[in-house]
C-alpha positions as CSV (number, residue, x, y, z in Angstrom):
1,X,-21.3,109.2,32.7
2,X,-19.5,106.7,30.4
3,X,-16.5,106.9,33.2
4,X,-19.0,105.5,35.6
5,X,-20.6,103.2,33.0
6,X,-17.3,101.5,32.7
7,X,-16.2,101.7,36.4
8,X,-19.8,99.7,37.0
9,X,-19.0,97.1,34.2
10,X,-15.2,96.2,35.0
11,X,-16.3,95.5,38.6
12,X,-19.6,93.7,37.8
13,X,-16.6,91.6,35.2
14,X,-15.0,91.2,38.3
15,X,-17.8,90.1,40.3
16,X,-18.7,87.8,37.9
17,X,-14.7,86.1,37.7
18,X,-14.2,85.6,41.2
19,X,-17.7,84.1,41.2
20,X,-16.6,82.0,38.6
21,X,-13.3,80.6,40.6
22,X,-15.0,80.4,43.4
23,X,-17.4,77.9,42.3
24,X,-14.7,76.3,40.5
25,X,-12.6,75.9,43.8
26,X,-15.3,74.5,45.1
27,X,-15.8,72.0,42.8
28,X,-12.2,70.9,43.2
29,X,-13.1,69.6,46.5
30,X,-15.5,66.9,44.8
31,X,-13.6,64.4,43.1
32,X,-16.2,63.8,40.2
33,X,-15.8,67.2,39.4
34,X,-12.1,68.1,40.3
35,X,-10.6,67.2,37.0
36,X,-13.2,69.9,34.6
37,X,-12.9,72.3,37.6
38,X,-9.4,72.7,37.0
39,X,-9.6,72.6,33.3
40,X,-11.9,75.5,33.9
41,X,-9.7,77.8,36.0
42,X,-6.3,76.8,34.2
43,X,-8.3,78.3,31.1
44,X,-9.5,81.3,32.8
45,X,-5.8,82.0,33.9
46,X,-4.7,81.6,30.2
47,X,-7.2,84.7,29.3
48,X,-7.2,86.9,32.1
49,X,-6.5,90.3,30.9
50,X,-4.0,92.6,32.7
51,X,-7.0,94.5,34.7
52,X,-8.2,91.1,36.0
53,X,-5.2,89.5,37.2
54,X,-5.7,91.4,40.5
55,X,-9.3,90.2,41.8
56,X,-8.4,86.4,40.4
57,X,-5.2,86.4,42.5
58,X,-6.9,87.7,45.2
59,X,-9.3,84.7,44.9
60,X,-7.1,82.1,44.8
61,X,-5.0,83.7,47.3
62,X,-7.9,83.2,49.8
63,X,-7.4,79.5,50.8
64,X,-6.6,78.5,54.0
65,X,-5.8,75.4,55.7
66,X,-9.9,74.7,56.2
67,X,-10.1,74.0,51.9
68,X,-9.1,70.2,51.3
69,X,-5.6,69.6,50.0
70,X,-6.4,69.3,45.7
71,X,-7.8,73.0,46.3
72,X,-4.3,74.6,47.9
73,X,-2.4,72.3,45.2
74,X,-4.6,73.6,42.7
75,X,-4.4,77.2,43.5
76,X,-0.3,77.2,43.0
77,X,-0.3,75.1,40.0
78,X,-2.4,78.2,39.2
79,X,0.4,80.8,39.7
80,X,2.4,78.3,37.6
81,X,0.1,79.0,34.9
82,X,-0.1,82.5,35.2
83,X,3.6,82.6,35.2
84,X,4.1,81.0,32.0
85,X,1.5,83.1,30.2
86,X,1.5,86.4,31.6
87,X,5.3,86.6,32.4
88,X,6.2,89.7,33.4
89,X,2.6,91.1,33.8
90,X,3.2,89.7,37.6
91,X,5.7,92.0,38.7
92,X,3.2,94.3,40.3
93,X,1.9,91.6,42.0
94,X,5.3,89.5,43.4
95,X,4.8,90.3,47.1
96,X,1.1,88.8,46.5
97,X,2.4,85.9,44.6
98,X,5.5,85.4,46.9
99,X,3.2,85.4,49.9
100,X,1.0,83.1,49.0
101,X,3.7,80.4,48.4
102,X,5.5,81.2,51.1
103,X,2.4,80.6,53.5
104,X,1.9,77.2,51.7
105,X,5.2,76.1,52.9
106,X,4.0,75.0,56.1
107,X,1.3,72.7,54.7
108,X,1.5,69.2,55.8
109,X,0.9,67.8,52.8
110,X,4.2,67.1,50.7
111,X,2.0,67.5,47.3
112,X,1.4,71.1,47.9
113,X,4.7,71.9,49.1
114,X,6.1,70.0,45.8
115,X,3.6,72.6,43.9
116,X,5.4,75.2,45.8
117,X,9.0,74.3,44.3
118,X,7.4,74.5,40.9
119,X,5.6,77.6,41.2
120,X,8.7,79.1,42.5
121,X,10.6,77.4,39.1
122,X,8.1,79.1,36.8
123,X,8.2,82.2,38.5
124,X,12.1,82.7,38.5
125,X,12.2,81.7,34.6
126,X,9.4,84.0,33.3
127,X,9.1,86.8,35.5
128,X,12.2,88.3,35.1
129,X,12.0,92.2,35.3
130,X,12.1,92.1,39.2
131,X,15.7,91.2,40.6
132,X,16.9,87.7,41.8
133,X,17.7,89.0,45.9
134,X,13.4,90.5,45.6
135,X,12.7,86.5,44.5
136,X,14.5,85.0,46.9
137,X,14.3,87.6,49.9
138,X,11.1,85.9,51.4
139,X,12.7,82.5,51.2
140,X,15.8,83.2,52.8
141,X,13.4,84.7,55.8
142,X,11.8,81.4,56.3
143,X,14.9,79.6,56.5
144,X,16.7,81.4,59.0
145,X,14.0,82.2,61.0
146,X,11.1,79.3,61.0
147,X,11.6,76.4,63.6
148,X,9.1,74.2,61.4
149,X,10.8,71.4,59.6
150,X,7.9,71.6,56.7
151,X,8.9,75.2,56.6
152,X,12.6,74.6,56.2
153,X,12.8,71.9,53.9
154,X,10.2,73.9,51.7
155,X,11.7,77.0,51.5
156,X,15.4,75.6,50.9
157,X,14.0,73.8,47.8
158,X,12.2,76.3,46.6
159,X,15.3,78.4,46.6
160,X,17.0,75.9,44.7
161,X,14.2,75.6,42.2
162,X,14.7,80.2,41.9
163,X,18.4,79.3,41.2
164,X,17.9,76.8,39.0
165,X,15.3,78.6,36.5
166,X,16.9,82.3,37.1
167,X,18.8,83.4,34.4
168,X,21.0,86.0,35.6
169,X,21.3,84.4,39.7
170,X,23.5,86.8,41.8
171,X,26.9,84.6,42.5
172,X,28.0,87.4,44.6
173,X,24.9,87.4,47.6
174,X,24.8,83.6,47.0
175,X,28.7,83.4,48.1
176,X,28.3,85.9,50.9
177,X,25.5,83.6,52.2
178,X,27.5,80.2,51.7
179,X,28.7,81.1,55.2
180,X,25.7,81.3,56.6
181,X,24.2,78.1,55.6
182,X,27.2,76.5,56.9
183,X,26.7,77.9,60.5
184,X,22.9,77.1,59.7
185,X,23.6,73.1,58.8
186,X,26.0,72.7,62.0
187,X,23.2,74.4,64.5
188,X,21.8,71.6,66.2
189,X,18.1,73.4,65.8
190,X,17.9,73.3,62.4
191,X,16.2,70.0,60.8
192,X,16.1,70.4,57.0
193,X,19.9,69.4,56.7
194,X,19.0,67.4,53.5
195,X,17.5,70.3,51.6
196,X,20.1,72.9,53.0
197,X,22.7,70.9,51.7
198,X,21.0,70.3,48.4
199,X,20.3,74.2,48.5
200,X,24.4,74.6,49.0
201,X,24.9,72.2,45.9
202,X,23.2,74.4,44.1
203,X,24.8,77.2,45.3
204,X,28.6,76.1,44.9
205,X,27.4,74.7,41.3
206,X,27.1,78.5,40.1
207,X,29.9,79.9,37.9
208,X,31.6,82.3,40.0
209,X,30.6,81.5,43.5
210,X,33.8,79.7,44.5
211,X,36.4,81.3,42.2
212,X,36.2,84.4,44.3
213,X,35.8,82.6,47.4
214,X,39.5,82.2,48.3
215,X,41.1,78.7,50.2
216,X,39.2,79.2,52.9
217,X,35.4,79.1,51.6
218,X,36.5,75.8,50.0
219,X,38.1,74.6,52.9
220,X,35.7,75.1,55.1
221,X,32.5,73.9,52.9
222,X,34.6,70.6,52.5
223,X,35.3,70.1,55.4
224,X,31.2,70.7,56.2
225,X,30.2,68.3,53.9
226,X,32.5,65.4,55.1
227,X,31.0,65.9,58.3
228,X,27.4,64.9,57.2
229,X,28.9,61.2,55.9
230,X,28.6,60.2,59.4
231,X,24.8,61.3,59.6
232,X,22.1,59.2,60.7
233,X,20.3,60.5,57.7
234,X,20.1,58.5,54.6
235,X,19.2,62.0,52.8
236,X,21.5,64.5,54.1
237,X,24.4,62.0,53.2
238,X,23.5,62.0,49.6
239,X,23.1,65.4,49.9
240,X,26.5,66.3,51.0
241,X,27.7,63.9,48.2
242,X,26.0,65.3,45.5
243,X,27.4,69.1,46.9
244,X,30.9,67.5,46.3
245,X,30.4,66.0,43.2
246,X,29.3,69.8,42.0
247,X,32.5,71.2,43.9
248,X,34.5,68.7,42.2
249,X,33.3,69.5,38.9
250,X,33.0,73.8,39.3
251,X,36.6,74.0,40.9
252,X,38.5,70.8,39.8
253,X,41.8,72.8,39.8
254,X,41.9,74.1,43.3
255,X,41.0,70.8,44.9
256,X,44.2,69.0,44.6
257,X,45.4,69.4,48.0
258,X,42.1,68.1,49.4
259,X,42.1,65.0,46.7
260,X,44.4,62.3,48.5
261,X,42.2,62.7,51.7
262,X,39.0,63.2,50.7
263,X,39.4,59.9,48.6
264,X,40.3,57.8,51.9
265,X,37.1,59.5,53.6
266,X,35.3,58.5,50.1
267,X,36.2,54.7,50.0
268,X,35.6,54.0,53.5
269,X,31.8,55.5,53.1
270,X,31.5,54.1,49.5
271,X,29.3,51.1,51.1
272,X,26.3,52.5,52.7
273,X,23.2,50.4,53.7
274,X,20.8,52.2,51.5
275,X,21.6,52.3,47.5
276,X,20.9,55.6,46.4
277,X,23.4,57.0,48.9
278,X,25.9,54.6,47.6
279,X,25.4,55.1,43.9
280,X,25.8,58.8,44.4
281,X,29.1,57.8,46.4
282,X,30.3,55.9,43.5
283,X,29.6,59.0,41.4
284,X,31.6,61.0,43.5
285,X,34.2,59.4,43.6
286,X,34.5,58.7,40.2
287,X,34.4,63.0,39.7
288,X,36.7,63.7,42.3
289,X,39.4,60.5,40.6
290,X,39.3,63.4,37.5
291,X,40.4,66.4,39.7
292,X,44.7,66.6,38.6
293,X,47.3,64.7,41.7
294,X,49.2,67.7,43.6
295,X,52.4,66.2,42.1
296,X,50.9,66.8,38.4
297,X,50.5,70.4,39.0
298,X,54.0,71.2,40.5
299,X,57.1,69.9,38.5
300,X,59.8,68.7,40.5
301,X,63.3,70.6,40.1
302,X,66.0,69.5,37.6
303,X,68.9,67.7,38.8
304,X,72.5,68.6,37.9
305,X,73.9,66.1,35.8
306,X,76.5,64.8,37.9
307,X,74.0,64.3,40.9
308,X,72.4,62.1,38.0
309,X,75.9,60.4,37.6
310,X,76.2,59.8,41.5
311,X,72.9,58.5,42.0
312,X,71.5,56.0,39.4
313,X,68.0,55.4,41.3
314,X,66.5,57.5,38.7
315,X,64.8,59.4,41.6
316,X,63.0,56.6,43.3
317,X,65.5,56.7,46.3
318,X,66.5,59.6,48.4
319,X,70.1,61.3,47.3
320,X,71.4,60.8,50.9
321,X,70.7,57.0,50.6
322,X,73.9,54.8,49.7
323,X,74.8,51.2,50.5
324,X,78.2,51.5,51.3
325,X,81.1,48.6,52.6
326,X,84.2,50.0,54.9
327,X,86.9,48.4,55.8
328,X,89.0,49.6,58.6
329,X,91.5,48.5,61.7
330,X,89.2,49.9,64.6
331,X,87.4,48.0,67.2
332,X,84.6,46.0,65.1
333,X,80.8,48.2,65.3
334,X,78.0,45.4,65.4
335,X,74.6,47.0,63.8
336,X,71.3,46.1,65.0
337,X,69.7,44.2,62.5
338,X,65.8,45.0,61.1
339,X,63.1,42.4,61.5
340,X,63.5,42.5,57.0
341,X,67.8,42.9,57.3
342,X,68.8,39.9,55.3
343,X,72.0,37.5,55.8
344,X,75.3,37.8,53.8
345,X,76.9,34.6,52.9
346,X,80.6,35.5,51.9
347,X,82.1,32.7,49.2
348,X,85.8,32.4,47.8
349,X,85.9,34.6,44.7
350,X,88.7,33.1,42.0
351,X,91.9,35.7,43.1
352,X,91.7,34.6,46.4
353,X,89.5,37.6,47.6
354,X,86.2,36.9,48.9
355,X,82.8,38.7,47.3
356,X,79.8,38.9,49.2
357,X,76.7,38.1,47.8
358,X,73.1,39.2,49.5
359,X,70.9,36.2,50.8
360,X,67.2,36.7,51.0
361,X,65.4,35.1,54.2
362,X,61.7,34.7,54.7
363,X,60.0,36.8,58.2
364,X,58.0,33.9,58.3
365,X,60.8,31.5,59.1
366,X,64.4,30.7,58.4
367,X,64.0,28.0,55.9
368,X,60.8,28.2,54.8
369,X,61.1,29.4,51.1
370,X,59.1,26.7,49.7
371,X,56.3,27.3,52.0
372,X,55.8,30.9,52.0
373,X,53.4,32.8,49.5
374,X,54.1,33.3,45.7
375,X,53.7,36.8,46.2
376,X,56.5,37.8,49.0
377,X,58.8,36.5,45.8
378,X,57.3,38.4,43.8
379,X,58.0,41.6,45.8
380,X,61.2,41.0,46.4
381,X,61.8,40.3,42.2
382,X,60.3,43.7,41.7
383,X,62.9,45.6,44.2
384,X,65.5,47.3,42.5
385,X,69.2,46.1,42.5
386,X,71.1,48.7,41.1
387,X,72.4,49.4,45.0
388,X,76.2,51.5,44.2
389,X,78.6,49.6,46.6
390,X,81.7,51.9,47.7
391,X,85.0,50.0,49.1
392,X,87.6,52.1,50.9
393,X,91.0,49.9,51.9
394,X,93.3,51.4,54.2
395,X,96.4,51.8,51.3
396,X,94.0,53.3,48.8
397,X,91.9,56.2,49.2
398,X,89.5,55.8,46.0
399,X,86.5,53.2,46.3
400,X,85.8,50.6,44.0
401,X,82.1,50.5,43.0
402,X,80.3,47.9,42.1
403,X,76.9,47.7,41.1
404,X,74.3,44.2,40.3
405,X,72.2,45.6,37.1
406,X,71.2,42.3,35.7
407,X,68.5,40.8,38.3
408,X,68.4,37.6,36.2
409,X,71.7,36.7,37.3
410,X,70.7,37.8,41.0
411,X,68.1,35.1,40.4
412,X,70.3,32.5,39.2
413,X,72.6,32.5,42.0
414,X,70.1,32.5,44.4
415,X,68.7,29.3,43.3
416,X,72.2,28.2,43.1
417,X,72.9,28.7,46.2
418,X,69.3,27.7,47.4
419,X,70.4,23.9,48.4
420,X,73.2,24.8,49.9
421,X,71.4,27.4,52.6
422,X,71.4,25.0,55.1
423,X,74.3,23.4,55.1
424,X,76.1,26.7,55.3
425,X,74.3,27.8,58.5
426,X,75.3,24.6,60.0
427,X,78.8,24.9,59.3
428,X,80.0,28.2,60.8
429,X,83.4,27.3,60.0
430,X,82.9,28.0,56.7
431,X,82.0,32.1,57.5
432,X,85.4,31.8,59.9
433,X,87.5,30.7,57.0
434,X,86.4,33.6,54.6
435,X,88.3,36.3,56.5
436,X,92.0,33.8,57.3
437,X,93.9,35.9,54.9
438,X,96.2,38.6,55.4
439,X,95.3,42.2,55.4
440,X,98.2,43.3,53.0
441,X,97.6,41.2,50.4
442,X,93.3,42.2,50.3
443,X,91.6,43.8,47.7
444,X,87.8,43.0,47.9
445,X,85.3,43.6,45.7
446,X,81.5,43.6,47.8
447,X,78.6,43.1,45.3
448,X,75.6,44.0,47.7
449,X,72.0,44.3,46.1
450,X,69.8,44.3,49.2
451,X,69.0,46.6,52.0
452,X,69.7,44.3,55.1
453,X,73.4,43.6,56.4
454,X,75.7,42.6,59.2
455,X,78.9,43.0,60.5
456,X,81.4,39.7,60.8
457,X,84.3,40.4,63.0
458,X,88.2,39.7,62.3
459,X,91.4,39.1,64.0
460,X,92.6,42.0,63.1
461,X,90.1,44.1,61.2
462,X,86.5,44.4,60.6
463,X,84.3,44.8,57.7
464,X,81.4,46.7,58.2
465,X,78.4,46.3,55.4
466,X,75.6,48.7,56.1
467,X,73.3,50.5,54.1
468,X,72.8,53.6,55.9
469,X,71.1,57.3,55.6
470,X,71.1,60.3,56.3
471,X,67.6,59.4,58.8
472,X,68.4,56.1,60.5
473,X,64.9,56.6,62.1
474,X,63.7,56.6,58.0
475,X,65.1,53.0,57.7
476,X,63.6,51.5,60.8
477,X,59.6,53.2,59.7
478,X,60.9,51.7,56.0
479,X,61.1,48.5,57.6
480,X,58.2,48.8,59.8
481,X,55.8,49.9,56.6
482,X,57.2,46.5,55.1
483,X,56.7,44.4,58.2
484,X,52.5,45.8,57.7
485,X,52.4,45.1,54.6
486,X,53.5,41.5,54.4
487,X,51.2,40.8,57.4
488,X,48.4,42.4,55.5
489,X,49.1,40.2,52.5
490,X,49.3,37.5,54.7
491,X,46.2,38.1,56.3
492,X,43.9,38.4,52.9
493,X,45.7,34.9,51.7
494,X,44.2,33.3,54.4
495,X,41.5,35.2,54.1
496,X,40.9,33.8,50.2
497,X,41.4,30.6,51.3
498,X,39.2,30.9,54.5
499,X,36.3,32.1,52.1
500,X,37.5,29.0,49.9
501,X,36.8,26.5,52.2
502,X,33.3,28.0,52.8
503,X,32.7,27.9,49.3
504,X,33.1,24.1,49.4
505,X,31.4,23.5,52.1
506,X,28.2,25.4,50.9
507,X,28.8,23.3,47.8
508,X,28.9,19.9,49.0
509,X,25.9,20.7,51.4
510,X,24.3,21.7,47.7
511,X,25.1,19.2,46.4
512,X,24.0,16.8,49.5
513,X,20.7,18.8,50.0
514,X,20.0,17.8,45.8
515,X,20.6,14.4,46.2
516,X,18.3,14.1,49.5
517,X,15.6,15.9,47.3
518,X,16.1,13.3,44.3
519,X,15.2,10.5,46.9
520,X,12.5,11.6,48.1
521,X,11.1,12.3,44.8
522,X,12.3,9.1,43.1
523,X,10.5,7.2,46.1
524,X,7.0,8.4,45.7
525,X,7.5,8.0,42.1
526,X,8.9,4.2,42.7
527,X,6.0,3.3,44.5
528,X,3.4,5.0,42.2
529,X,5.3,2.7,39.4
C-alpha cells in the first residue's frame, strides 16, 4: 500500500512540474513576462532531483518550430543549466539531450543555433562519464549527411565547441577524420566552408593530431587551406587563415619546407578588402615568420681547408666559379658580351707591362654616370672584389694571381679615371698601343675585379679576359636576374617621384582652394564692416 502511495505521489510531483514549465514556457512567449519566466525555470533546473530530470526534459524537449523563438532559445540555455549543476546525472539521458540540440540546428534563427554551440560547450565540459566519439557521433551525422546550410554551419560549431570544452578529446578519430573534412570542404555541395574550416582549426590545434599524421596529412591540409584564399567568401578566408596560424604554431618544426612558399602566397593576400580577414592575415604571417628557414635546420658540409685556400669567397660564390686571364698564340676567341659585361680600359703600368683595370658602365647609357640613380652605385659598391685572377704565359707554366681586396682604392681610381672615360673611347689608338710590345719580353700582371670582360686582339697573340663557369647558361640567368632588378628599381624611382609630383599638386590645389575660401569669407566680412 505505501508502494502505491508513493508511485501516486512521485507522478502527481510530476504532474505538478511539467505543469509548472509548461506555464512557464508559455509565459516566455509574452515579453512582460519572459524575463521572471525564465528566472523561474532556470531555478527549477537548479533543484530538480535525479527522479525528476526525466519528465522536465521531456517537457522542454517538446518545442517545435510552432513556439516563438525566446521559448526554443530558452529551452537550451536550459540544458546549459542542467549541465552545469547536475553534471554527470545526464548520462542516462545524452541521446535525449543530444537530440534535442541536434534538431535545433536547423532553426532559422541564428540566436538559437548560437544557444546550441553553448549547450554543446557545457555538455562536453561537465558531463564527462560518457566518451568523446558518443558526444560527437550525432554531430558528425549532420555534417556529412544534411544538405541545409543552417544545419551544417551549426553542427560544425558545435563540434568545435565539444572539442574545445572536452577534456580528454580523441586526437586519434579526429585525425582519421581530417581527411574527410578535406574531401567535404572541396565538394562543391557543401556550403558551411567557414565553419568546416574553423572546425579543422580546431582539429589540427589538438596535441597529437598532426604529429602522427606523416608529410602527407600536412601537405595536403596546406595545400587545402591555401586554396580557400581565393574564395569569394570573406569568412571562409579568415577561416583558412586562422587553421594555419594553429598549424603554424602545433607543428612549427615540420613546416620548413612549406615556409618560403607559403610566405609569397601570404603577402600577396595580406591586403584584403574587408579588415578582419586582413588582420588575421597579418597574424599569420607574423606565426608562420617564427617557424625555423630549411637552411637553419640542415648544416651545410665542412670544407677542406685548402678548398678554403683556393676559394676566398667565403662561400658566397660557387667553387667552380673563377675569373681567369689566358694568354696564348692561337687564333683570337671573341666572347659574347652580357647586357651588365663591363669594359676594360688597359693603361701602361711602370715596367713597361700593361695592367688592366675593370671599368664600370651604366645599362642606362654609356656616359651617363652622373645621371643615373644613387642606388645602382650603391649596388655595385656592395659587390665583392676579391675576384682571384690567374695568368698563364707561354714560357711559364705557374700563374700569377692577383687579387683587389681594398675596394677603397677600386673607388679611387675609378673617379680617377672618371674624366678621362671619354676621351679614351674616342681615341682608339690609345687601346692599339697597349699591346705594340714584344711577346718575349711580356710578363703581365691583370688586376680584374668585375664580372664583365672582352677580348682585344693582337698581331701576334691574344689575351683572352673572361670570367667563366662551370654553367655558362648560370652567367647569362645571373645577368638576366640583374637586368630585372635594376629595371624594377628603376621603375619604383619613378614611381616615388610620380607619387611626388601628385603630392604637390594636391598641395598647391590646397593651398589654392584655402585661399579662394579666405576671399570669400573676408568679402562678406568687408562689406558687413
Amino acid at each position: 500500500m505505501s508502494a502505491s502511495n508513493f508511485k501516486q505521489q512521485s507522478q502527481a510531483q510530476a504532474r505538478d512540474l511539467k505543469h509548472r514549465v509548461l506555464t512557464c514556457l508559455h509565459k516566455l512567449s509574452d515579453r512582460d513576462t519572459h524575463s521572471s519566466a525564465a528566472s523561474e525555470l532556470e531555478s527549477i533546473a537548479r533543484s530538480l532531483s535525479t527522479d525528476a530530470l526525466p519528465p522536465f526534459l521531456s517537457s522542454i524537449s517538446a518545442t517545435d518550430s510552432s513556439d516563438k523563438s525566446p521559448v526554443r532559445r530558452q529551452c537550451l540555455r536550459l540544458i546549459s543549466v542542467l549541465s552545469e549543476h547536475h553534471g554527470n546525472s545526464l548520462s542516462p539521458h545524452l541521446s535525449k539531450v543530444l537530440t534535442a540540440i541536434v534538431r535545433r540546428l536547423r532553426d532559422p534563427d541564428s540566436s538559437v543555433r548560437s544557444a546550441c554551440i553553448s549547450a554543446s560547450l557545457s555538455l562536453s565540459s561537465h558531463v564527462t562519464a560518457p566518451s568523446f566519439a558518443s558526444i560527437t557521433k550525432p554531430f558528425l551525422e549532420s555534417l556529412f549527411r544534411e544538405q541545409d546550410s543552417n544545419t551544417q554551419t551549426g553542427a560544425a560549431l558545435c563540434l568545435v565547441s565539444i572539442i574545445e570544452g572536452s577534456q580528454n578529446p580523441d586526437s586519434g578519430s579526429l585525425r582519421r577524420l581530417l581527411p574527410r573534412f578535406e574531401k567535404l570542404a572541396k565538394c562543391e555541395s557543401f556550403k558551411a566552408k567557414a565553419a568546416l574550416l574553423t572546425l579543422m582549426g580546431s582539429v589540427v590545434g589538438l596535441n597529437g593530431v598532426l604529429n602522427g599524421g606523416g608529410k602527407s596529412l600536412i601537405n595536403n591540409l596546406v595545400t587545402c587551406l591555401l586554396g580557400f584564399f581565393s574564395s569569394e567568401d570573406w569568412a571562409a578566408r579568415k577561416a583558412a587563415a586562422e587553421a594555419l596560424i594553429k598549424i603554424a604554431g602545433a607543428e612549427k618544426y615540420a613546416l620548413s619546407e612549406y615556409k618560403s612558399s607559403c610566405l609569397k602566397t601570404f603577402e600577396a593576400k595580406r591586403f584584403d578588402k574587408v579588415k578582419a580577414v586582413r588582420e588575421t592575415m597579418n597574424q599569420m604571417i607574423d606565426a608562420w615568420k617564427e617557424i625555423p628557414d630549411l637552411s637553419d635546420e640542415v648544416s651545410p658540409p665542412a670544407e677542406s681547408q685548402a678548398s678554403s685556400k683556393d676559394n676566398p669567397s667565403d662561400g658566397r660564390y660557387p667553387p667552380g666559379s673563377k675569373t681567369s686571364c689566358t694568354v696564348s698564340t692561337t687564333a683570337p676567341v671573341v666572347r659574347k658580351r652580357g647586357p651588365f659585361d663591363n669594359s676594360v680600359d688597359r693603361t701602361p703600368s711602370a715596367d713597361g707591362s700593361s695592367a688592366t683595370t675593370g671599368r664600370k658602365t651604366s645599362p642606362l647609357g654609356g656616359n651617363d654616370r652622373k645621371t643615373g640613380p644613387a642606388m645602382f652605385r650603391k649596388l655595385d659598391l656592395k659587390k665583392p672584389s676579391d675576384w682571384k685572377v690567374q695568368i698563364a704565359s707561354p714560357g711559364d707554366s705557374s700563374g700569377i694571381a692577383v687579387s683587389e681586396d681594398n675596394p677603397l682604392n677600386r673607388v679611387e681610381r675609378m673617379l680617377k679615371i672618371g674624366e678621362e672615360e671619354r676621351i679614351k673611347f674616342t681615341k682608339p689608338e690609345i687601346k692599339r698601343t697597349l699591346f705594340n710590345k714584344n711577346s718575349d719580353e711580356k710578363k703581365q700582371k691583370f688586376g680584374v675585379f668585375k664580372h664583365g670582360s672582352r677580348v682585344m686582339p693582337c698581331d701576334d697573340e691574344s689575351i683572352l679576359i673572361s670570367n667563366e663557369t662551370g654553367d655558362p647558361c648560370r652567367n647569362q640567368r645571373e645577368c638576366e636576374d640583374l637586368s630585372l632588378i635594376r629595371k624594377q628599381l628603376v621603375q619604383i624611382e619613378n614611381q616615388q617621384s610620380n607619387l611626388l609630383d601628385l603630392l604637390q599638386k594636391f598641395i598647391g590645389s590646397s593651398h589654392s582652394g584655402m585661399r579662394s575660401l579666405e576671399t570669400r569669407v573676408h568679402g562678406p566680412r568687408a562689406g558687413f564692416g
